[in-house]
C-alpha positions as CSV (number, residue, x, y, z in Angstrom):
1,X,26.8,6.6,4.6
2,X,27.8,9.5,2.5
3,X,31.9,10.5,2.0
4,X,33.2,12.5,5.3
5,X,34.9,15.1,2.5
6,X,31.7,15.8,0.7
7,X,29.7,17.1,3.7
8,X,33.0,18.8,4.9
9,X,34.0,20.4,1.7
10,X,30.6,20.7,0.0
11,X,27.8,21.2,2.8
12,X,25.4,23.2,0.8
13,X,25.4,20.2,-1.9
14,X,24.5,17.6,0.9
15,X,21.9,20.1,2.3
16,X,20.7,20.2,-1.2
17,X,20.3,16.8,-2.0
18,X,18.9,15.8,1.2
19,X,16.3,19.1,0.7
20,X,15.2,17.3,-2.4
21,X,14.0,14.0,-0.7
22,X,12.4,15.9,1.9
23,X,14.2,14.4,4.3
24,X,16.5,16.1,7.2
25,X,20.0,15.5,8.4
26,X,22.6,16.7,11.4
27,X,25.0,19.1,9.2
28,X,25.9,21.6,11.7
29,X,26.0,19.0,14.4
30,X,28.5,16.9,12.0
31,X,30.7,20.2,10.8
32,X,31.4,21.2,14.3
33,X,32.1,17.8,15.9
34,X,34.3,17.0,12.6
35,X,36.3,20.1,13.4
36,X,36.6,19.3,17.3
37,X,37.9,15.4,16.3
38,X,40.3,17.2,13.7
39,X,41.4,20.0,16.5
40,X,41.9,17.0,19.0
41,X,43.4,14.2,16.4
42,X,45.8,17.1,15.6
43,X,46.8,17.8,19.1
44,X,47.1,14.3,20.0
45,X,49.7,14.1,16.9
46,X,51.5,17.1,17.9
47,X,51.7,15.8,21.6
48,X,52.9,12.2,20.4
49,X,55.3,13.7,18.3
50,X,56.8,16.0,20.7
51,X,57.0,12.8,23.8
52,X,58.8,11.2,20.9
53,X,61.4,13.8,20.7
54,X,61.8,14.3,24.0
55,X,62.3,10.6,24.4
56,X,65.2,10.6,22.0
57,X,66.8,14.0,23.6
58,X,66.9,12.2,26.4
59,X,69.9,9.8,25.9
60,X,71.7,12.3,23.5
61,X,71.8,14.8,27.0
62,X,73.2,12.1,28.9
63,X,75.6,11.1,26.5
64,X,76.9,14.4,26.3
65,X,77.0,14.4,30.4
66,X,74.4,17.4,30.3
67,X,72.1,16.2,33.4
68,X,70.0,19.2,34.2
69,X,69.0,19.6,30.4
70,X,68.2,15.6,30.2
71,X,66.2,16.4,33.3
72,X,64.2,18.9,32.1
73,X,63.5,16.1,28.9
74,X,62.3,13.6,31.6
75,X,60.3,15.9,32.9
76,X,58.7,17.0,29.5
77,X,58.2,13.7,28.9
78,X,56.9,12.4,32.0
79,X,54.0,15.6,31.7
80,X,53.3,14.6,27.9
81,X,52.8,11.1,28.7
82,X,50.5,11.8,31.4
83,X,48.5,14.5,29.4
84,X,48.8,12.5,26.1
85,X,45.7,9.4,27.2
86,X,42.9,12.3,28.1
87,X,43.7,13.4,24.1
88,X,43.2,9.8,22.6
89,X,40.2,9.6,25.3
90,X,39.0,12.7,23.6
91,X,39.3,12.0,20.5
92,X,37.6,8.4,20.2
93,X,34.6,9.9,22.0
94,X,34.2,12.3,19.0
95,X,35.3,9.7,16.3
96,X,32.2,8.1,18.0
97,X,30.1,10.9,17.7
98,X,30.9,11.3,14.0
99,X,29.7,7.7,13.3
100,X,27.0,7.7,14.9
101,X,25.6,11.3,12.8
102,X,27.1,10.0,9.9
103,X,24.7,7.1,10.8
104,X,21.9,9.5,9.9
105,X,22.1,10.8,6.6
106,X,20.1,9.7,3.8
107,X,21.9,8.9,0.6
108,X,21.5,11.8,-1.8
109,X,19.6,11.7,-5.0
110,X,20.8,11.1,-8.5
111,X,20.8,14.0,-10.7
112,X,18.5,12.3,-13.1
113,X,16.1,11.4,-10.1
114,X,12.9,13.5,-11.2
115,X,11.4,16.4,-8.5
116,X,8.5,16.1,-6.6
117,X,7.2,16.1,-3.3
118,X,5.8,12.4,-2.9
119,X,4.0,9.6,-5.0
120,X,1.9,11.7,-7.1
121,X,5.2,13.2,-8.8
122,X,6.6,9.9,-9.9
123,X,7.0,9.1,-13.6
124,X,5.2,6.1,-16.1
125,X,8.4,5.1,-17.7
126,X,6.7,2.4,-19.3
127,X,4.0,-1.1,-19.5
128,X,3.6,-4.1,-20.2
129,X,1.0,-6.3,-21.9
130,X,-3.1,-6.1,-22.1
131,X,-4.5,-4.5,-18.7
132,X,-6.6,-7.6,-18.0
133,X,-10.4,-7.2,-18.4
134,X,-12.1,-9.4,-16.4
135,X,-14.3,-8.1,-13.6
136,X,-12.7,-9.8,-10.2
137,X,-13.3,-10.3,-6.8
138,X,-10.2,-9.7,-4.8
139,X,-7.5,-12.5,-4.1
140,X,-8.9,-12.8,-0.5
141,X,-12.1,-14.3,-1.8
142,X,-11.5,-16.4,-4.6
143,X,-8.3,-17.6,-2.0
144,X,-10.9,-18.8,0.7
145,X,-13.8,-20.0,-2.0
146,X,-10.8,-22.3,-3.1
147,X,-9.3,-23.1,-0.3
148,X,-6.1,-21.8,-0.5
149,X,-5.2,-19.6,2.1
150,X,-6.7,-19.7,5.8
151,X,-6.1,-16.3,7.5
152,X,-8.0,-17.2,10.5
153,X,-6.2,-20.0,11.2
154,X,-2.9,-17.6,10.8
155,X,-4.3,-15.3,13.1
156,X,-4.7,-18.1,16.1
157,X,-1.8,-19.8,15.0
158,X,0.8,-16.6,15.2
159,X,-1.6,-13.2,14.7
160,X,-2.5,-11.0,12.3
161,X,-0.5,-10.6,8.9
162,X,0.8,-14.2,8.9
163,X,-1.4,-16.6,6.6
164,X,-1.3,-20.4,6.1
165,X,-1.0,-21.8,2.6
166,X,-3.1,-24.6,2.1
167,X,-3.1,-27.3,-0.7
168,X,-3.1,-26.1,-4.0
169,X,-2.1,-22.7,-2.3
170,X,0.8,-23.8,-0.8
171,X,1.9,-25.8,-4.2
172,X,1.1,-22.5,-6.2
173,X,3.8,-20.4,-3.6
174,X,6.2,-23.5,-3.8
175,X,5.8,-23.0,-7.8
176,X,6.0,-19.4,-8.2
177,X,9.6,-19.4,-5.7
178,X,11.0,-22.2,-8.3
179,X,10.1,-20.7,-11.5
180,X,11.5,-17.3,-10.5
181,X,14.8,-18.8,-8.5
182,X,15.2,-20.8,-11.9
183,X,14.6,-17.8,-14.5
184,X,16.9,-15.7,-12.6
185,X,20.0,-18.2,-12.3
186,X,19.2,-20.2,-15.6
187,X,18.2,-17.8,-17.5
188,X,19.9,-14.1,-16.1
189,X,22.7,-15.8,-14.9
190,X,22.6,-15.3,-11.1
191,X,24.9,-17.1,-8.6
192,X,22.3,-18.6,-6.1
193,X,22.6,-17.8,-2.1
194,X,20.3,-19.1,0.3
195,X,21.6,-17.4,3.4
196,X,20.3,-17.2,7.4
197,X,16.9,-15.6,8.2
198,X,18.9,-14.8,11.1
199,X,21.5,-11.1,11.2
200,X,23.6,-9.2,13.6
201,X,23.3,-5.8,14.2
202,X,26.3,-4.9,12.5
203,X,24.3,-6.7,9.0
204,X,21.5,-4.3,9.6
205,X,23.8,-1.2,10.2
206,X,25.7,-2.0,6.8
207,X,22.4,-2.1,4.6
208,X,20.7,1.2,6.6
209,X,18.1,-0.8,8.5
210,X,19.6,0.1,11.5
211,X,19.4,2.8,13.3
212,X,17.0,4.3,11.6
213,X,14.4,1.4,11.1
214,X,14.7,-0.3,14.7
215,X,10.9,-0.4,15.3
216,X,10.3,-2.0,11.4
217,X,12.6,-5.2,12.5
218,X,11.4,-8.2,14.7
219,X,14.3,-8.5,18.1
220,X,15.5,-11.3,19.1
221,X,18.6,-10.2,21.7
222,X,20.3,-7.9,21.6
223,X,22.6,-8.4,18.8
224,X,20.3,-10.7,16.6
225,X,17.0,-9.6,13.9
226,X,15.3,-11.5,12.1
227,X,15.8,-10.7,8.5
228,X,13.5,-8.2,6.9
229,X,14.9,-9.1,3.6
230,X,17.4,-10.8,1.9
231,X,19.0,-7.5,0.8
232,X,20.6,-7.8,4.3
233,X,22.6,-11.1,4.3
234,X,23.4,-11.1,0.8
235,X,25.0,-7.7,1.1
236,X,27.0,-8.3,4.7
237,X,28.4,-11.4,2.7
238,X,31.3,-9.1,1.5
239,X,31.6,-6.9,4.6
240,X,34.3,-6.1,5.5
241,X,36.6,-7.8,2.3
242,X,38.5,-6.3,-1.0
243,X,36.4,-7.6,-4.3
244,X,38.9,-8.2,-7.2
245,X,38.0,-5.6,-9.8
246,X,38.0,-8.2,-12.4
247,X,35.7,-10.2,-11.2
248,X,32.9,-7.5,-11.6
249,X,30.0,-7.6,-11.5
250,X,28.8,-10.0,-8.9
251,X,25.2,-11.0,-9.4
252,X,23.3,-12.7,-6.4
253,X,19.7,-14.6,-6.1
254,X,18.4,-15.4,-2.9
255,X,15.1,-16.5,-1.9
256,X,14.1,-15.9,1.6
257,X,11.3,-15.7,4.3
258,X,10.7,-12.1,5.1
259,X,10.1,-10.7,8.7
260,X,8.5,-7.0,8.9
261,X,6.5,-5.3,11.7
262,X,5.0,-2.4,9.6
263,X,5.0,-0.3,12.6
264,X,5.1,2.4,10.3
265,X,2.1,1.3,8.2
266,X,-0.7,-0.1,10.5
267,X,-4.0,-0.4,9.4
268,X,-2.9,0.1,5.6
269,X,-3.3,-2.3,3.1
270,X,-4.8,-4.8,5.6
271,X,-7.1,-7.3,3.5
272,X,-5.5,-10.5,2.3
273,X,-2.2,-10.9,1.6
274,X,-1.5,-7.2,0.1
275,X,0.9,-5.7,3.3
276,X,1.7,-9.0,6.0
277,X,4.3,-9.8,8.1
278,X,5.8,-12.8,7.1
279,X,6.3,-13.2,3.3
280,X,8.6,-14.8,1.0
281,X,11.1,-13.5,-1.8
282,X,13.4,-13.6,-4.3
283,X,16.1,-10.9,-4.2
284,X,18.3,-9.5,-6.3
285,X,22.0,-8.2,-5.1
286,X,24.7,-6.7,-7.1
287,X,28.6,-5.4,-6.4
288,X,29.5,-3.6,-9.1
289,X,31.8,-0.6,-10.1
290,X,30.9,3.5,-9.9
291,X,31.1,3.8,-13.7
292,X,28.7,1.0,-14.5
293,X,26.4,0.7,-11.8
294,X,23.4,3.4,-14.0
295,X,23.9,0.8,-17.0
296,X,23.5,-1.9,-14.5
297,X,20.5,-0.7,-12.8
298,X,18.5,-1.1,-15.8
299,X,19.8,-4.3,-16.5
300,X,18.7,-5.4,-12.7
301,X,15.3,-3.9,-13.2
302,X,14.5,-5.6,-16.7
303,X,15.3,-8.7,-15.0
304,X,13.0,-8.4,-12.3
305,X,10.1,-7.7,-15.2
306,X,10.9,-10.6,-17.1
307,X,9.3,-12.8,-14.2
308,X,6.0,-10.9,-15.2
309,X,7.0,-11.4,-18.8
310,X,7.0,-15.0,-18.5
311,X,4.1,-15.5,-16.4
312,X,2.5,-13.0,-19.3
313,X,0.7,-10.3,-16.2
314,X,0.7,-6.7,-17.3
315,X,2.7,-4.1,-15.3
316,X,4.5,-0.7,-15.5
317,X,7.3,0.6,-14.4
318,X,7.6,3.9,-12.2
319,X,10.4,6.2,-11.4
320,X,10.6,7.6,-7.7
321,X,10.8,10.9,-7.4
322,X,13.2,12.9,-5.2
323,X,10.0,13.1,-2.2
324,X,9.3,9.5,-2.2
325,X,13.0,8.0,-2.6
326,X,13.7,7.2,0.8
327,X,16.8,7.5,3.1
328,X,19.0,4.7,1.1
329,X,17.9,4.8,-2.7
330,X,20.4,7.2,-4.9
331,X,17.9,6.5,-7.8
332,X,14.6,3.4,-7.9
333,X,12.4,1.8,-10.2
334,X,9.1,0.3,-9.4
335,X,7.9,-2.8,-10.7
336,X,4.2,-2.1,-10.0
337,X,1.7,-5.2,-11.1
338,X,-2.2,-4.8,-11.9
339,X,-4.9,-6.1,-9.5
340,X,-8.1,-6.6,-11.2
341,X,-9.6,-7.3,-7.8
342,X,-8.6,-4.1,-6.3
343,X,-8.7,-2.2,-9.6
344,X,-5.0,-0.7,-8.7
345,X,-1.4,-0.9,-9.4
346,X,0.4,-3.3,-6.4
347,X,4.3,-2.4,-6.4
348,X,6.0,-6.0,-6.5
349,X,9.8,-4.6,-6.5
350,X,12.2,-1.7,-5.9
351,X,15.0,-2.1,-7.8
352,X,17.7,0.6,-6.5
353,X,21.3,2.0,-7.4
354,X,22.7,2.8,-3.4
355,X,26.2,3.8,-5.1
356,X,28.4,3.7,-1.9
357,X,25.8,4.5,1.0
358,X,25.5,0.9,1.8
359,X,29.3,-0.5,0.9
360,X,30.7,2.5,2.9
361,X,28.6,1.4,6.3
362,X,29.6,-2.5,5.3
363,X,33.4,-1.4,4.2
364,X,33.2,-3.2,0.9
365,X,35.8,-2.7,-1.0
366,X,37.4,-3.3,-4.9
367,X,40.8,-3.2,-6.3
368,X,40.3,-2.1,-9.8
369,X,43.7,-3.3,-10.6
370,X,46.7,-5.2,-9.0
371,X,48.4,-2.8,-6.8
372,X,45.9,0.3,-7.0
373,X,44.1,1.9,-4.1
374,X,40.6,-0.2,-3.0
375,X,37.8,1.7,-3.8
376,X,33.8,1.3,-2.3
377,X,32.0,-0.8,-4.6
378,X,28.5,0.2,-6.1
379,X,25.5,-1.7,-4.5
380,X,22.1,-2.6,-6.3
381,X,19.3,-4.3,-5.2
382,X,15.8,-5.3,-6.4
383,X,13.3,-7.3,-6.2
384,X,12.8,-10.5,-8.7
385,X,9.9,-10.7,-7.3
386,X,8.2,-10.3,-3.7
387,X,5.5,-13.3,-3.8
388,X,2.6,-12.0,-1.7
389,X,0.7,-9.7,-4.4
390,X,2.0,-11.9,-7.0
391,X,0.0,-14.0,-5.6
392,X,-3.0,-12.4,-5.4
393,X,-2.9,-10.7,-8.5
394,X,-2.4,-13.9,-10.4
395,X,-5.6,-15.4,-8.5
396,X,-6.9,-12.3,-10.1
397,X,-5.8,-12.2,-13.1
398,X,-6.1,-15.9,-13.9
399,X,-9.5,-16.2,-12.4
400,X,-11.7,-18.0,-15.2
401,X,-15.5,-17.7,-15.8
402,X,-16.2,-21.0,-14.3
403,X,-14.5,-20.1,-11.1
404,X,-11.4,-21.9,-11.5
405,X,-7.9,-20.2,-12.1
406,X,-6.2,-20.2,-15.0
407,X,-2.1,-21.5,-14.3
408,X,0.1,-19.3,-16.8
409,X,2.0,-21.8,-19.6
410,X,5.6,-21.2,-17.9
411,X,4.2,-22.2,-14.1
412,X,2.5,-25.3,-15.1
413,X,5.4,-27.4,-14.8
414,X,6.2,-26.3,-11.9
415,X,2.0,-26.9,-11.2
416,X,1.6,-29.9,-12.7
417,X,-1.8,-28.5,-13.6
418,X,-3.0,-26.2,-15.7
419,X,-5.8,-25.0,-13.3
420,X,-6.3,-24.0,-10.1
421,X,-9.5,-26.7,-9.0
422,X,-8.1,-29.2,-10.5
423,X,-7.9,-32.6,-8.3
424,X,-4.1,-32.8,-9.8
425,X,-3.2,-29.5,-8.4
426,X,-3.9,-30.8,-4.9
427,X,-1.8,-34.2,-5.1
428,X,-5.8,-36.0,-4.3
């Protein structure tokens, strides 16, 4: 959520900000139901103060034998006590209102966060290696010709959007989790969580899944999700606590199952393994300070490329615009991979600076000394990487003129083979 003072004191900047993403949010509502909770907080002080002055006035009167004035105290008191409940009453009711619009607002954008209206305005910031040339089929059919995944089986098993891996397909997932698990701890120097696929509601509420996202997010009770990423417990795992200053940054890797509904993307994407809704993931979580977190978000999102470098798969990098940035993102990169069987660009992470939206909803905290006033932490997240159209790019990509796929030098000991067809790769 964004600071109370900035939309009190500096509306037009929030309306601003939030214009720029195309996105909407309850201002006026907020500005007037701010100024009731102030009107009644301050009342309710005034009232408490004044019971707490007749209470004292009271023995002083009788002390000093004057009984009709300590009378009149009583009476004071007895009517401030009695009016002093409806205030407090009042004035959670509004504090409760206040969350809950605060609850909807977007994060604003960056000031280096480009213009535009949507996808088509965002900027090539840079590539990576040869575009492959080979002419492909997509993943889907060089994934059933080889056995590796069985959709239909999916489909009867659970439904649409939740494949079976099979043989060398399930060994290839297996691989591609451990080689990027073990690049980013060995290598980038990540502290490794593997956290519960399982959240409350107050998880979801502190990352901005919730309430905006409900219909995105599989129920189980009332109080319980299933995670749609691993953004959600990794974050939460500091809600609520005071980080030590000095020992920032905190890096996280976690590698998860994923659970997503697409509600708001049916019938897009559909083939394969491109947009389903159970995948796998690594993701990347940092707590870090307001005055390094812009340094740090390039460091987050070279670290989510150097998966591609090592598996040697060409890509580029995007920055969103203002238009497609989304309610949470103060500023994102896209890692976007190429899919010679679809002949496009597939994005394979977000990496994002949230500044304080998401640490403000969680109450995550720093002390940037001993003794000095806590202060909201900076949150970044990203991808390192989402497996599904890594997957089916590297079928792609790797797919040789015999018909067999080609396994990159860094995932063959993870393999054990060096193609895809191989008896070896199978275990036979």
């Amino acid at each position: 959520m964004l600071d109370r003072d900035l939309i009190r004191r500096n509306p037009e900047i929030v309306r601003a900000g939030i214009s720029r993403k195309r996105l909407d949010a309850p201002v006026d509502e907020f500005l007037k139901v701010d100024s009731d909770w102030r009107a009644e907080r301050a009342a309710l002080e005034t009232k408490q103060a004044e019971l707490n002055a007749a209470s004292k006035s009271i023995g002083a009167l009788m002390a000093q034998r004057k009984v009709e004035e300590a009378n009149a105290a009583k009476a004071a008191a007895k009517a401030l006590s009695e009016a002093i409940p409806a205030h407090a009453e009042r004035a959670r009711e509004l504090e409760a209102q206040l969350t809950e619009l605060e609850l909807a607002f977007p994060n604003l954008p960056h000031e280096s966060v480009p213009d535009g209206e949507d996808e088509s305005a965002n900027v090539t910031l840079r590539t990576w290696g040869e575009k492959p040339d080979n002419e492909a089929p997509p993943h889907w059919e060089i994934a059933e010709r080889l056995g590796l995944l069985d959709l239909p089986r999916g489909a009867k098993v659970t439904g649409s959007g939740f494949p079976i891996y099979v043989g060398a397909g399930a060994r290839l997932q297996r691989a591609l989790a451990s080689l990027m698990l073990d690049i980013q701890i060995d290598r980038n120097g990540y502290a490794e969580l593997y956290p519960p696929f399982i959240v409350n509601r107050a998880s979801l509420i502190g990352t901005g899944n919730l309430p905006k996202f409900e219909e995105d997010l599989y129920k189980i009770d009332d109080d319980h999700y299933l995670i749609p990423t691993a953004e959600v417990p990794i974050t939460n795992y500091y809600r609520d606590e005071i980080l030590d200053g000095a020992d920032l940054p905190l890096r996280y890797a976690g590698f998860t199952a994923c659970f997503r509904r697409e509600a708001g993307a049916a019938g897009k994407d559909t083939r394969g393994i491109q947009r389903i809704h159970q995948f796998d993931k690594v993701e990347l979580v940092w707590f870090t300070t307001p005055d390094k977190s812009y340094e740090h978000l390039e460091v987050l999102t070279a670290h989510a490329e150097s998966v591609l470098q090592a598996l040697g798969m060409h890509y580029r990098v995007i920055e969103i615009c203002a238009g497609d940035l989304g309610a949470k993102g103060a500023k994102q990169y896209d890692v976007e991979l190429w899919s010679p069987g679809m002949s496009k660009y597939l994005e394979i992470s977000s990496c994002s600076n949230f500044e304080a939206y998401q640490s403000r909803r969680a109450n995550i905290r720093y002390r940037p000394e001993p003794g000095a006033r806590p202060e909201f932490v900076h949150i970044l997240n990203g991808s390192g990487l989402a497996l599904p159209r890594l997957y089916a790019a590297l079928l792609e990509t790797g797919l040789r003129p015999d018909g067999n796929i080609g396994i990159p030098d860094a995932l063959q000991p993870y393999m054990k083979c060096d193609v895809i067809g191989d008896p070896r790769a199978t275990g036979n």
